[in-house]
N, C-alpha and C positions, 0 to 999 in steps of 0.2 A: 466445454470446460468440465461440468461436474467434477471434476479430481482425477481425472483424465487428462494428459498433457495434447495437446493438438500435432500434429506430423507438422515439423519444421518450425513451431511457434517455442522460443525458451522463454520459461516464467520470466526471467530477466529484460524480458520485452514489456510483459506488461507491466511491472512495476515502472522502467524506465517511461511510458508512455503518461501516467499518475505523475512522475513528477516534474518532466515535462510542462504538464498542466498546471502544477502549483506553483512552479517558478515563473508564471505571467502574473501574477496577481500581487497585490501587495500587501494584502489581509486573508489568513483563513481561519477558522473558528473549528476547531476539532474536538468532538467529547466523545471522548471512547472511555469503556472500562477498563479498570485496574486489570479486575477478576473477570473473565469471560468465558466460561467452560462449554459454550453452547456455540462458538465460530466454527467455522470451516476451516482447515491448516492455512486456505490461498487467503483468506480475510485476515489470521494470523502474521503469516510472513510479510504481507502489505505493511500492513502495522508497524511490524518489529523494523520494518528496513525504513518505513518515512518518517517514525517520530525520530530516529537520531539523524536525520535530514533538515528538520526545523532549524532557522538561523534563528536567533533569540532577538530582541528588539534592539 
């Protein structure tokens, strides 16, 4: 990874594989910052695409 894409792997795999994972469960407890100027873009994009994934209670 490093910020390097992998030959045949699209980002859109691993995000899909994240939420895969969280759609088993029936509880997740997430505490990210508002402000975070210190991620990596791929920690970013994660972020941006599963918090508007959250079903509200």
């Amino acid at each position: 990874m490093g910020g390097q894409e992998q030959e045949g792997v699209r980002p859109e795999g691993h995000f899909q594989g994240i939420f895969d994972v969280y759609k088993r469960y029936d509880y997740l407890v997430v505490a990210a910052p508002v402000y975070a100027f210190g991620f990596p873009a791929t920690v970013k994009n994660v972020m941006d695409r599963f918090f508007v994934n959250l079903d509200p209670l």
